[in-house]
N, C-alpha and C positions, 0 to 999 in steps of 0.2 A: 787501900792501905796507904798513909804517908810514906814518904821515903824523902832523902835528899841527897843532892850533889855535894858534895865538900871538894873545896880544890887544894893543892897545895899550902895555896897562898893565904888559905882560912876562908874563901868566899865560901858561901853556904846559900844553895836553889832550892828551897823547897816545894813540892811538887805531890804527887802521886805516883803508886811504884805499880806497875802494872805487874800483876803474879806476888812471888817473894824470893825471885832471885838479884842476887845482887853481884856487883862489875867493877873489876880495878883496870885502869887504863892512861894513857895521855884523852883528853877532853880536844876535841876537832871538831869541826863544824862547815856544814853542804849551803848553801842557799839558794838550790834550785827548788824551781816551784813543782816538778815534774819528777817520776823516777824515781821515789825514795824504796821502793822496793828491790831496786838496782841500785839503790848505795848501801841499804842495807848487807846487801850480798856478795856487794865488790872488794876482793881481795885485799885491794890497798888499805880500808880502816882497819883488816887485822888487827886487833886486841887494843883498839880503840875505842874511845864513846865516843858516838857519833852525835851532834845535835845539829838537828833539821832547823833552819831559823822560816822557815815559809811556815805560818800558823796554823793550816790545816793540814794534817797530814791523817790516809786512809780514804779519801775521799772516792777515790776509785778502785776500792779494794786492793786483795793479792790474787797473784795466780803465782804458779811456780814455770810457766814461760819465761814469766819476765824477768828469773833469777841469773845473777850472773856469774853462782858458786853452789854447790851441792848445798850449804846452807848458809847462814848468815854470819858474817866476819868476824862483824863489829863485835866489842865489847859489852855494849850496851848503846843505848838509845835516849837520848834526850829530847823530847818534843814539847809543844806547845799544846794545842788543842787535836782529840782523835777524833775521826768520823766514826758516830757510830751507824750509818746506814749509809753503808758505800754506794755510787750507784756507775755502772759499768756493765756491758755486756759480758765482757771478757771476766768480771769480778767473780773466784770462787772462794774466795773466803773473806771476812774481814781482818785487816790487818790488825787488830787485837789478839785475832785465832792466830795469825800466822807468827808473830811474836813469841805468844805462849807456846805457842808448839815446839819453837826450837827454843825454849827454855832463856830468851837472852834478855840482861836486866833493860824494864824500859820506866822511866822517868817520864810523867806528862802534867800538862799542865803548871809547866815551869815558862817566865818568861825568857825563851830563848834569843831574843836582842840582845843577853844581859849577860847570855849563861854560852859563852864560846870560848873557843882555844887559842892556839894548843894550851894547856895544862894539864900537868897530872892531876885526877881526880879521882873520885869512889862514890858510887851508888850505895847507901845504904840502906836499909829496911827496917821496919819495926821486929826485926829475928835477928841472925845471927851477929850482925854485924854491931851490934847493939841501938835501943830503943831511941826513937826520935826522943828529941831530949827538949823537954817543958821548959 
């Protein structure tokens, strides 16, 4: 499904909405290459969108060891490109499962060089929030 970022300030990322939930937040941004299932789940982005600026993300799955909160913080999720065939010993699920599961909006396929913070933003969907607009 399409979705996009809108920020305050009228910028507009358009992307792919993983699921069809959607996220109001300030817009922040990680640039580690490592770990995004520990920023996903660290305290500190509380009701944040997080956008991961390292272009693949998923690549070695989730597990829920690596969490660093009963579940994930953030607001929502702004990425670039998802792995879809994680490869990792420790890997039990792929990070598209583990997203969907706790229900949090995720954005992909956005150029995240482009698309960082802080700003307040919103995740929108082709649902509630009303239709990507032609």
């Amino acid at each position: 499904m399409k979705g996009l970022l809108i920020l305050e300030n009228g910028a507009r990322f358009e992307g792919d909405l993983l699921g069809s939930v959607e996220g109001l937040g300030e817009l922040v941004f990680n640039t580690g290459m490592t770990g995004y299932q520990e920023c996903f789940t660290d305290p500190s982005y509380e009701g944040q969108i997080l956008t991961l600026t390292y272009p693949l993300i998923g690549n070695y799955g989730a597990n829920d060891l690596f969490m660093q909160n009963r579940k994930p913080a953030a607001a929502g999720f702004v990425l670039d490109q998802i792995a879809e065939h994680p490869s990792n010993w420790e890997c039990k699920e792929k990070i598209t499962d583990f997203i969907e599961r706790y229900h949090v909006p995720c954005l992909y396929n956005v150029d995240t060089r482009a698309a960082h913070g802080p700003y307040p933003g919103r995740h929108e969907s082709d649902h509630r929030f009303g239709r990507q607009k032609r």
